[in-house]
C-alpha positions as CSV (number, residue, x, y, z in Angstrom):
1,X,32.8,-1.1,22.7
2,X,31.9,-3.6,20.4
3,X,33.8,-6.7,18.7
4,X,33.0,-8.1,15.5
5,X,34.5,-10.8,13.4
6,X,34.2,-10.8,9.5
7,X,36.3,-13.3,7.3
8,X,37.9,-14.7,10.5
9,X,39.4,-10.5,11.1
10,X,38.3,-9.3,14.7
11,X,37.3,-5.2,14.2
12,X,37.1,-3.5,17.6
13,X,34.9,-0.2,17.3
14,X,34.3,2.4,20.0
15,X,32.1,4.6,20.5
16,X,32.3,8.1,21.8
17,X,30.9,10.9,21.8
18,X,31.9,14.3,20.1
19,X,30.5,17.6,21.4
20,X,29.5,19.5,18.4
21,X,28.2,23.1,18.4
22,X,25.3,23.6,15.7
23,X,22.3,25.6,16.2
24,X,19.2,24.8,13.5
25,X,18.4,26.9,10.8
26,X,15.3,27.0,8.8
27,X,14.9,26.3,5.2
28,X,15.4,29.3,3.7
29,X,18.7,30.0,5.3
30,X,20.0,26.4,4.1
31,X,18.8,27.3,0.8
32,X,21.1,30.3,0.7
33,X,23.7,28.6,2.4
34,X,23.7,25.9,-0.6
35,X,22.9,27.6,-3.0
36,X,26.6,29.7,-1.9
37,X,28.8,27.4,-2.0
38,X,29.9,24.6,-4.5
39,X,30.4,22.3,-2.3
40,X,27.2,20.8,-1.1
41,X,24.5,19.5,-2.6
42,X,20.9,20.0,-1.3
43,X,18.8,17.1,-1.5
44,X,15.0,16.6,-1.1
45,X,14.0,13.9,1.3
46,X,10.2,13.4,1.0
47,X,8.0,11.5,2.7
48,X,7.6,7.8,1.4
49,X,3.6,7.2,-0.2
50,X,1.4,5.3,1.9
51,X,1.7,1.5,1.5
52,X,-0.7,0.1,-1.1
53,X,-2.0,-2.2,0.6
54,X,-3.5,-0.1,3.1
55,X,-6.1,0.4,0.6
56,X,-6.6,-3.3,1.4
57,X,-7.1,-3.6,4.9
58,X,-10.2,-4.9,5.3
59,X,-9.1,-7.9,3.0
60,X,-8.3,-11.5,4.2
61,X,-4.9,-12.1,3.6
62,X,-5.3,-14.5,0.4
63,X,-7.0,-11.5,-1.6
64,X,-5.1,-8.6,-0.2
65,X,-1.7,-10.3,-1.8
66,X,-3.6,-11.3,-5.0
67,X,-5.5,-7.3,-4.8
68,X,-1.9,-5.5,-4.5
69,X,-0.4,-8.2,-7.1
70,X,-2.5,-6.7,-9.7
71,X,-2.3,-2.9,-8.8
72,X,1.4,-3.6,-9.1
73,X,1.0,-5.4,-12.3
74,X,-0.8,-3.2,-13.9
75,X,-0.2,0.0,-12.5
76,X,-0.6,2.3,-15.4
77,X,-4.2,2.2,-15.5
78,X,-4.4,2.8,-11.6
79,X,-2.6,6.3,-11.8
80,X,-4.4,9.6,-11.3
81,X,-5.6,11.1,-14.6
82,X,-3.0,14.2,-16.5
83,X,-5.1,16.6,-17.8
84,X,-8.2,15.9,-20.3
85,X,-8.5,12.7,-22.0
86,X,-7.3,12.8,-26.0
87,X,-10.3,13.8,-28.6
């Protein structure tokens, strides 16, 4: 059980525990499952890029900031090349 207080209101909240029944499914089957009915949404969770600054970490601490500072700042020109370069 916990108590908490917001705006001088004491909220009391318990916790329990609901047996649910679910087996897994793969990713096709959720697909189709989605895909079925108008009522969900399927969403793509992917994993978050590495942290810049790991491309730092040999740095001291001064420079690192300053180094990711200017990759953020001028990102553009940091990005992986589209295609050729114009004529």
């Amino acid at each position: 059980m916990y108590q908490l207080t917001k705006d001088g209101i004491e909220y009391i909240v318990r916790a329990h525990k609901i047996k649910l029944n679910f087996s897994p499914i793969n990713a096709g089957q959720m697909k189709r499952i989605v895909n079925s009915s108008k009522q969900f949404l399927l969403m793509i969770v992917k994993a978050k890029d590495r942290d810049k600054s790991d491309a730092f970490h040999s740095c001291n601490p001064k420079q690192k900031v300053d180094l990711i500072k200017v990759v953020s700042d001028y990102d553009i020109m940091f990005k992986e090349p589209q295609g050729l370069p114009p004529k």
